[in-house]
Each structure stands twice: as structure tokens, then as C-alpha cells.
C-alpha positions in Angstrom: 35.5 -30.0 -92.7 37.9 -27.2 -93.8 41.8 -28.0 -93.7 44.1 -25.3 -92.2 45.1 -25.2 -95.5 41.7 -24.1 -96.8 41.2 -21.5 -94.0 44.6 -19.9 -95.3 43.5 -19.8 -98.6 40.0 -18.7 -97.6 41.8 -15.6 -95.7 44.1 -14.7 -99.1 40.5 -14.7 -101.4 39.0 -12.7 -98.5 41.9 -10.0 -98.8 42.5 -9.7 -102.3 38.6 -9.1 -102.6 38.6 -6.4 -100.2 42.0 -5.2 -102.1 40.5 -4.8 -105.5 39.0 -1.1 -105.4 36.3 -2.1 -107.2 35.2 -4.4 -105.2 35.3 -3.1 -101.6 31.9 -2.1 -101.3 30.3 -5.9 -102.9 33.5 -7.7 -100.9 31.0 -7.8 -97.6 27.9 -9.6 -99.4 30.4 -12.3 -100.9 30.7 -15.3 -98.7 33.5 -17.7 -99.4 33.3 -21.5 -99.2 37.3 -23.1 -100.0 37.7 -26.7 -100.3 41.1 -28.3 -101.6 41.7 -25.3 -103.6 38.1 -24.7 -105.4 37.0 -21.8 -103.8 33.2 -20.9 -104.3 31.6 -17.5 -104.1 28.4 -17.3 -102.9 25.9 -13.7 -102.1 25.1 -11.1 -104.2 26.8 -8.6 -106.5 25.0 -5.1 -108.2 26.3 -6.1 -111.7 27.9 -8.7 -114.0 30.8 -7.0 -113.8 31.5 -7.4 -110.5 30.7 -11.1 -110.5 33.8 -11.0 -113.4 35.9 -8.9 -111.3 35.3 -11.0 -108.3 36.2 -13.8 -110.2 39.3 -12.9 -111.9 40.5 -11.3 -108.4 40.2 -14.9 -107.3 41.9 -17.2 -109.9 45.3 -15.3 -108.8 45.1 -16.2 -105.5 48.4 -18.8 -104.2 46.4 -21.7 -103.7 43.3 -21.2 -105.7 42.9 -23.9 -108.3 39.3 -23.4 -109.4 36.7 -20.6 -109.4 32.9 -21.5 -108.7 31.0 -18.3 -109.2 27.3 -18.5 -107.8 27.0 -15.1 -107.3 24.2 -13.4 -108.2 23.2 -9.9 -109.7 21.0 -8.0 -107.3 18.2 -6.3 -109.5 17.9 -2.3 -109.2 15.4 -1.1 -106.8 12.4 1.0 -108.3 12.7 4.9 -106.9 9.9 5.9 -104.6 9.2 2.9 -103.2 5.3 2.7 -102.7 3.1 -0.4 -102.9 
């Protein structure tokens, strides 16, 4: 059962997600799991790099004292389509 203080912190990671540029558009496939400051990420990203990003945003969140990153890399979808 999440704590008040676990909502808070929930609502910081949320903003400082949607607050790094480069993650606005990947912010809304992350969900966000906080319990007694380890905050797990959880959906899906288009690249590593994100995933890093997402982390890093994270660990400098007031109240954040672990990271667990199970996000994973969505894989590229083939042009044209057709089965």
C-alpha cells in the first residue's frame, strides 16, 4: 500500500519525466511503481537511450533512493506493413 509519502514522490518522478525534453513523447508509456523511495519504471521506451535518460532523470528526484529500470526497448516496425 503506497504511503503519502510514496504518492509524493511518485508525482516528482512523473514531472521531471515529462520535464526532460527528451523524454516527453516516451514519458506516457512509462508507468511508475514508488515504494519507500525505490521507484521502479515499468512500459516501454524506442531506444536504450531513453531507458538511460529516464533513468538518470530519476535518480535526482528529492526522495528517490533507488532506480529499478524494467523498461523495455520497443523493436522498430517493418514499413509497409503486409502479412
Amino acid at each position: 500500500m503506497p504511503t503519502t509519502l510514496d504518492r509524493i514522490v511518485a508525482q516528482r518522478v512523473t514531472d521531471a519525466l515529462y520535464l526532460e525534453r527528451s523524454l516527453r513523447m516516451e514519458a506516457g508509456g512509462i508507468r511508475i511503481c514508488t515504494v519507500d523511495g525505490t521507484v521502479t519504471l515499468e512500459g516501454s521506451v524506442r531506444c536504450p537511450a531513453a531507458s538511460a535518460r529516464a533513468r538518470d532523470a530519476v535518480l535526482v528526484v528529492e526522495g528517490v533512493l533507488r532506480v529499478e529500470d524494467r523498461l523495455v526497448v520497443r523493436q522498430p516496425q517493418a514499413a509497409g506493413g503486409g502479412a
